[in-house]
N, CA and C atoms as a LAMMPS dump frame, in Angstrom:
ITEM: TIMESTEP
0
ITEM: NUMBER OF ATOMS
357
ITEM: BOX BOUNDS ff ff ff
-5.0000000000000000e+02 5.0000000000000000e+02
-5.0000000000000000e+02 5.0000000000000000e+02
-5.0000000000000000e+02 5.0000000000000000e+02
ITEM: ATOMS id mol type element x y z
1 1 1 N 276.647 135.967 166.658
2 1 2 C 275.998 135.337 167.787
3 1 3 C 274.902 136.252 168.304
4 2 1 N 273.601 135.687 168.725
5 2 2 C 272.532 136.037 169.084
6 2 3 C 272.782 136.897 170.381
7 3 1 N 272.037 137.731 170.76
8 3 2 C 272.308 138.315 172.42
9 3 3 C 271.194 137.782 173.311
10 4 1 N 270.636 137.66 174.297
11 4 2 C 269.688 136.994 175.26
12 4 3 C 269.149 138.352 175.447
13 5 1 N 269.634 139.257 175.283
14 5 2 C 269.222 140.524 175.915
15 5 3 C 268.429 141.282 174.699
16 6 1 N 268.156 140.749 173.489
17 6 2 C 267.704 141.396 172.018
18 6 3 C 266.208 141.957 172.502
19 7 1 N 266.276 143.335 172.265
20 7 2 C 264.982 143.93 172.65
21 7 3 C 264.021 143.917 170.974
22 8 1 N 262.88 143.573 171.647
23 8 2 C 261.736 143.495 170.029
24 8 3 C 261.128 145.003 169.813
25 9 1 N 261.573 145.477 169.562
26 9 2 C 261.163 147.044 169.265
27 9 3 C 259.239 146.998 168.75
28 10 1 N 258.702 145.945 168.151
29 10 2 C 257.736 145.833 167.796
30 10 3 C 256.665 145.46 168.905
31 11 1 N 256.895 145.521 169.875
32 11 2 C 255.812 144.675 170.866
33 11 3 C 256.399 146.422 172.336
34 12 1 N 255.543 146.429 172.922
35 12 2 C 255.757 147.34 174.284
36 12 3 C 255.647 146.562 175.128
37 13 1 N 256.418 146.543 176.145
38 13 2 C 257.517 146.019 177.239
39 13 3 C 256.108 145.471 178.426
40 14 1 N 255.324 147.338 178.278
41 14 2 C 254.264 147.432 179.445
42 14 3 C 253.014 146.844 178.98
43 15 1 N 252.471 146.364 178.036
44 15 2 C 251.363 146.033 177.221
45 15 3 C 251.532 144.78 177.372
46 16 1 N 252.618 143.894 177.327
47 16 2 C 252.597 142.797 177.704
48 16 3 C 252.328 142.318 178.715
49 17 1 N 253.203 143.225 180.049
50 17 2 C 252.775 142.806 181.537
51 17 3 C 251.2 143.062 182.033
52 18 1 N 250.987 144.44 181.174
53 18 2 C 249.539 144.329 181.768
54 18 3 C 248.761 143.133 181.072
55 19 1 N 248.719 143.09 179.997
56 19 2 C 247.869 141.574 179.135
57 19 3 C 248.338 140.249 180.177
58 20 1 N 249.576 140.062 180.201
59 20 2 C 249.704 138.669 181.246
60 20 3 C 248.785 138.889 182.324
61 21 1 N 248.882 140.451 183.271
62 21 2 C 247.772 140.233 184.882
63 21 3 C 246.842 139.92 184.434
64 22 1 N 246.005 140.748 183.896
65 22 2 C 244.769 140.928 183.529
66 22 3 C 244.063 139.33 182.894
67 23 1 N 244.92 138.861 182.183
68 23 2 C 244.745 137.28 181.18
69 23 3 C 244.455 136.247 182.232
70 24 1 N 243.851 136.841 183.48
71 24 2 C 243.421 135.969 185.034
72 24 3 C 242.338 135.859 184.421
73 25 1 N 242.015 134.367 184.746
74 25 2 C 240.066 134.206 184.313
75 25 3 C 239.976 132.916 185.686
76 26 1 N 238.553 133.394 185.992
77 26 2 C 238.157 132.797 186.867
78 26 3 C 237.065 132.572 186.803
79 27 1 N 235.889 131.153 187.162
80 27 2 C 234.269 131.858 187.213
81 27 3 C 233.95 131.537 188.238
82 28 1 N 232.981 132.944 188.699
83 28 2 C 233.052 133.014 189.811
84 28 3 C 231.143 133.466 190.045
85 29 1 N 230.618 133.176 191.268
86 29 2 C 228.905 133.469 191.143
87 29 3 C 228.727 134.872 191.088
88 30 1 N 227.853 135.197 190.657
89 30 2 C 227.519 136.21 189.99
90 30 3 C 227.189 137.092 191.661
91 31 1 N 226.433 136.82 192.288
92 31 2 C 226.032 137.127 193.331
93 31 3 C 227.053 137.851 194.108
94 32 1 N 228.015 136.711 194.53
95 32 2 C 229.464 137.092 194.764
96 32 3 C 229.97 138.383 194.193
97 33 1 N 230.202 138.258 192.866
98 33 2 C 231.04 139.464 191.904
99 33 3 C 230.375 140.53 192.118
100 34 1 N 228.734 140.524 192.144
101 34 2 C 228.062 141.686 192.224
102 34 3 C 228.095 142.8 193.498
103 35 1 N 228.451 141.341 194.654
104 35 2 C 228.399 142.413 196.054
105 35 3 C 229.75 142.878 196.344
106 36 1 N 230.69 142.374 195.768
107 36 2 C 231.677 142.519 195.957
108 36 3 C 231.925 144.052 195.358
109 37 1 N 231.987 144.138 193.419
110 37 2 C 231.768 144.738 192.984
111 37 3 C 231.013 146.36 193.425
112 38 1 N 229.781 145.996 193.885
113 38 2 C 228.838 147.208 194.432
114 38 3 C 229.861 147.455 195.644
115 39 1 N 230.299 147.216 196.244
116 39 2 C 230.938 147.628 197.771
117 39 3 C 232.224 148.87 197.219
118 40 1 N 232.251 148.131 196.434
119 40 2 C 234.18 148.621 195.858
120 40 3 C 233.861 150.126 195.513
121 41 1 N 232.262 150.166 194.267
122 41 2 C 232.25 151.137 193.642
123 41 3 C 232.046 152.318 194.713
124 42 1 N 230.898 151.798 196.005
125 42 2 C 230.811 152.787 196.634
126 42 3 C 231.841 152.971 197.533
127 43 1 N 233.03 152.738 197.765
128 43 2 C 234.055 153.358 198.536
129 43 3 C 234.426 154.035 197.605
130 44 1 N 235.31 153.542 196.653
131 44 2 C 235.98 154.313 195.69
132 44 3 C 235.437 155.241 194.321
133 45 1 N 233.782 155.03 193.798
134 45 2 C 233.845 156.021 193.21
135 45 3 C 233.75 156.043 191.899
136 46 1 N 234.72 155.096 191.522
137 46 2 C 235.396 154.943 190.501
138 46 3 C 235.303 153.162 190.045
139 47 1 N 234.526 153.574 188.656
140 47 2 C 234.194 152.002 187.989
141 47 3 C 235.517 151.495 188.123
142 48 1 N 236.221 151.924 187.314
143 48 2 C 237.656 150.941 187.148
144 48 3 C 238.22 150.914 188.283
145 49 1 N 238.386 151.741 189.126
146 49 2 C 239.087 151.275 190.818
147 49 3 C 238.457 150.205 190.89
148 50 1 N 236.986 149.897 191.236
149 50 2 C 236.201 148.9 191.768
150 50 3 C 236.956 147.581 190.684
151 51 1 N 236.625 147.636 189.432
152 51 2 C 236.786 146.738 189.164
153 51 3 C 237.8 146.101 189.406
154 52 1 N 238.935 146.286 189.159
155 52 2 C 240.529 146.05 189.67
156 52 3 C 240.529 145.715 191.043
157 53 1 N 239.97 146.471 191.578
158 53 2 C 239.839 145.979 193.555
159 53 3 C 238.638 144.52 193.753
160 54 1 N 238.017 144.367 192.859
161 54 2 C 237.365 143.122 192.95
162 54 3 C 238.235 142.188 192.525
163 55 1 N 238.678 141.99 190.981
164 55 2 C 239.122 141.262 190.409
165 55 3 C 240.342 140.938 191.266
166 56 1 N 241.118 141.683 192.228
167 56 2 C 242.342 141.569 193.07
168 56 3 C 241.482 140.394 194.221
169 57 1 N 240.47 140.929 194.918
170 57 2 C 239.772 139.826 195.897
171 57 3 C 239.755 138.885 195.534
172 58 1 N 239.171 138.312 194.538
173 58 2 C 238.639 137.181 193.722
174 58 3 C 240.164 136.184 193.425
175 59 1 N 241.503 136.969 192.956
176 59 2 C 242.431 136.37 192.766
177 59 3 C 243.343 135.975 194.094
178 60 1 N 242.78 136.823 195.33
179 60 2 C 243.452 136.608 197.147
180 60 3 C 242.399 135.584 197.053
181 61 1 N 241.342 135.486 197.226
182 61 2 C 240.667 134.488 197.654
183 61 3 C 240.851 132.682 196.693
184 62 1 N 240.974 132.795 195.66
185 62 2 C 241.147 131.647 195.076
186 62 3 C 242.723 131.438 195.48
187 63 1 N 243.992 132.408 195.008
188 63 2 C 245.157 131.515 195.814
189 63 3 C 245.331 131.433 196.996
190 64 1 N 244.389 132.126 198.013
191 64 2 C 244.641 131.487 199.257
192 64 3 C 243.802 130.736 200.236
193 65 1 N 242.926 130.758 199.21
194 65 2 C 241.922 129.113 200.054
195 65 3 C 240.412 130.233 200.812
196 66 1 N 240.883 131.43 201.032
197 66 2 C 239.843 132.444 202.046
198 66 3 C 238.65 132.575 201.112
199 67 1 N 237.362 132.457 201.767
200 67 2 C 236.308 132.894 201.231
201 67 3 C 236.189 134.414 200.739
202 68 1 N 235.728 134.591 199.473
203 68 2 C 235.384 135.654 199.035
204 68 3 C 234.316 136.441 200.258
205 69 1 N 233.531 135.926 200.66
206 69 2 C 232.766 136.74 201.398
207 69 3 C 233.429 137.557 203.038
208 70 1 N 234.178 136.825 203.181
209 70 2 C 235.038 136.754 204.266
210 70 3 C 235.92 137.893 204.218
211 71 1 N 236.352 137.915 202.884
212 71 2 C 237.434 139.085 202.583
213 71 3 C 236.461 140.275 202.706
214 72 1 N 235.54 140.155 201.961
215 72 2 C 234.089 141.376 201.779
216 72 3 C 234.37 142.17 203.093
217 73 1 N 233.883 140.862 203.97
218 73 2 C 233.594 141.453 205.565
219 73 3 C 235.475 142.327 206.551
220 74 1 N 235.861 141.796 206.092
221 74 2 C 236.953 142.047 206.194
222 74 3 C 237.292 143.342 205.893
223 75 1 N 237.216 143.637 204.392
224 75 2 C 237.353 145.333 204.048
225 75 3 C 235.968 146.286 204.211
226 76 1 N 234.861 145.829 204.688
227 76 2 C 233.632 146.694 204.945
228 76 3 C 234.307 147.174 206.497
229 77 1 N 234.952 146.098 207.034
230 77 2 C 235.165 147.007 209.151
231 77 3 C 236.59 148.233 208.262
232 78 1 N 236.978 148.313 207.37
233 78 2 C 238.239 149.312 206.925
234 78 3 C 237.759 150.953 206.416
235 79 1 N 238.897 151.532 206.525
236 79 2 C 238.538 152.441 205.723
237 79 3 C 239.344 152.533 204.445
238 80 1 N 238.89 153.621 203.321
239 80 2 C 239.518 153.164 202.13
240 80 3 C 241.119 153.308 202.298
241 81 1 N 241.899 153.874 202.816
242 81 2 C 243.269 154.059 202.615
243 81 3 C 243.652 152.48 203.815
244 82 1 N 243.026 151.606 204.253
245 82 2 C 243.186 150.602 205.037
246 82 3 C 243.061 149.558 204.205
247 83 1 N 241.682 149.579 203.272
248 83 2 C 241.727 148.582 202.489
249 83 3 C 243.279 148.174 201.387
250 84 1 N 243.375 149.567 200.985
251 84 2 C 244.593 149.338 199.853
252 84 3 C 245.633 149.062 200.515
253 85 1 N 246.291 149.171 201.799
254 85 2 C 246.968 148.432 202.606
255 85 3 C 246.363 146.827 202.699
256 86 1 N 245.664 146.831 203.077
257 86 2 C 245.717 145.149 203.652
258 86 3 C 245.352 144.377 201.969
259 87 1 N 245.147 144.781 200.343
260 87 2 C 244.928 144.276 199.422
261 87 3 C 246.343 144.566 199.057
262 88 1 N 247.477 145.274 199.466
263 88 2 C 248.797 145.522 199.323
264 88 3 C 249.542 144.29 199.949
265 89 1 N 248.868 143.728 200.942
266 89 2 C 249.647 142.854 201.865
267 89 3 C 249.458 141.429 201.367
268 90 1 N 248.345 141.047 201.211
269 90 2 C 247.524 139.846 200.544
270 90 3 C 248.556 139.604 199.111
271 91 1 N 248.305 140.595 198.027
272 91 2 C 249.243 140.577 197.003
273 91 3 C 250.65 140.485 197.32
274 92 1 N 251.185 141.551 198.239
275 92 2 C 253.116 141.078 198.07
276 92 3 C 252.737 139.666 198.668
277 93 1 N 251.969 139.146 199.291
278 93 2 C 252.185 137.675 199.486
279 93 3 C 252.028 136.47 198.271
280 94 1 N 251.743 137.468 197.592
281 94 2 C 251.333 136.024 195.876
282 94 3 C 252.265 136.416 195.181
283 95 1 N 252.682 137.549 194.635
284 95 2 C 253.494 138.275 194.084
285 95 3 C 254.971 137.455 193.995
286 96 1 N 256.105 138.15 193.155
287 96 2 C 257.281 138.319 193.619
288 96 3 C 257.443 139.053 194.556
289 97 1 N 258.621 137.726 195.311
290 97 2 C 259.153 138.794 196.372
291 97 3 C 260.188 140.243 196.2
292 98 1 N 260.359 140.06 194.795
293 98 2 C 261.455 140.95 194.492
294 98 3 C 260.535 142.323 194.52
295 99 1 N 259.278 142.411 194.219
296 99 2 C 258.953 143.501 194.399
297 99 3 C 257.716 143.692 195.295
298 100 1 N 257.287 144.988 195.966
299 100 2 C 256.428 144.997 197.109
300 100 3 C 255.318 145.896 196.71
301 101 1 N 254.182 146.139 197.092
302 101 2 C 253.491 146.826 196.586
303 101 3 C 253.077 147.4 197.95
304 102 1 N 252.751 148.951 197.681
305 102 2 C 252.111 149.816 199.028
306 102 3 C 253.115 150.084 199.976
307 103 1 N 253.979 150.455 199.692
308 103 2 C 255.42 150.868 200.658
309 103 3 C 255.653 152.089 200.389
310 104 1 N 255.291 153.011 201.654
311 104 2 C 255.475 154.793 200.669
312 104 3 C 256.818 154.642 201.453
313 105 1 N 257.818 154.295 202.379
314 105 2 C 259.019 154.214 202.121
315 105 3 C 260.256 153.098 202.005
316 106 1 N 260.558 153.929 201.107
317 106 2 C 261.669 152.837 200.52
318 106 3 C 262.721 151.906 201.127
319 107 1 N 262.363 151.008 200.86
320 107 2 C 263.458 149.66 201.537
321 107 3 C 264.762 150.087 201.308
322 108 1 N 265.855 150.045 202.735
323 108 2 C 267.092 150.092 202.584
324 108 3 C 267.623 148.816 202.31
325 109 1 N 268.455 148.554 200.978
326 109 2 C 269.397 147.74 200.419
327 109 3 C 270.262 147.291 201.23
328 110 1 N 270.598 145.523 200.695
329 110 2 C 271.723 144.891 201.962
330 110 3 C 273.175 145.298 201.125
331 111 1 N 274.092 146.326 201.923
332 111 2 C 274.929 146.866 201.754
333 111 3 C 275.98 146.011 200.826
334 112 1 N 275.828 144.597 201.316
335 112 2 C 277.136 143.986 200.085
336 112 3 C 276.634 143.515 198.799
337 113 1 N 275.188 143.588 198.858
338 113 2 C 274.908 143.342 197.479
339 113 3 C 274.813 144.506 196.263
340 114 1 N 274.209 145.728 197.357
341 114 2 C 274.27 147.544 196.706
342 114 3 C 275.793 147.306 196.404
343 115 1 N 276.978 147.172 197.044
344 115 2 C 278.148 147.598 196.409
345 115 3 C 278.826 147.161 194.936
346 116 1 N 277.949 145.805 194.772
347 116 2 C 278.493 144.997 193.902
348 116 3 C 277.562 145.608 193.056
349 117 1 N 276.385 146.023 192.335
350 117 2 C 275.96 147.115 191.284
351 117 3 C 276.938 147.796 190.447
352 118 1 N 276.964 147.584 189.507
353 118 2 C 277.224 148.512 188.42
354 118 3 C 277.215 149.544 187.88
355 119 1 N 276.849 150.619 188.104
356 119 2 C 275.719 151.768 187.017
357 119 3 C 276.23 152.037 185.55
């Protein structure tokens, strides 16, 4: 009998999850992407921060109805350790709830469900 739990040794676990986020396509005006884009690079610095911090706007703004430009204005009144909070908050809201993003401390567990764990 088969197990549900059969791990594929041929494929990586993490290569998949990142290919599923990333496999987001959207089209979106160029204009848009660009200012968005330019804003990101000059807070952070960093091409790939920016890009990832756009492509995150673009995916808050299409599932939640908010204008892209709106969000713009939104993280230009922030500073950078504010922005990744409030793009932390936007996401655990699309996200699973099982997991949270931007929490430097750790959620205490509901005691009767911690007991019933295994290790």
């Amino acid at each position: 009998m088969g197990s549900v739990n059969a791990i594929n040794n041929t494929t990586d676990q993490t290569v998949q999850i990142f290919d599923r986020f990333y496999g987001y396509q959207q089209q979106v005006p160029v204009d848009q992407y660009d200012s968005v884009l330019s804003y990101f690079q000059q807070v952070f610095g960093s091409d790939q921060a920016a890009g990832n911090f756009a492509v995150s706007v673009f995916r808050i703004s299409h599932q939640t109805g908010i204008p892209v430009m709106s969000l713009l204005q939104q993280f230009q009144a922030q500073s950078p350790p504010e922005i990744t909070l409030t793009l932390a908050y936007y996401l655990n809201g699309l996200r699973s709830s099982s997991t949270l993003l931007g929490l430097n401390v750790p959620t205490q567990p509901n005691y009767y469900v911690v007991r019933n764990v295994r290790i």
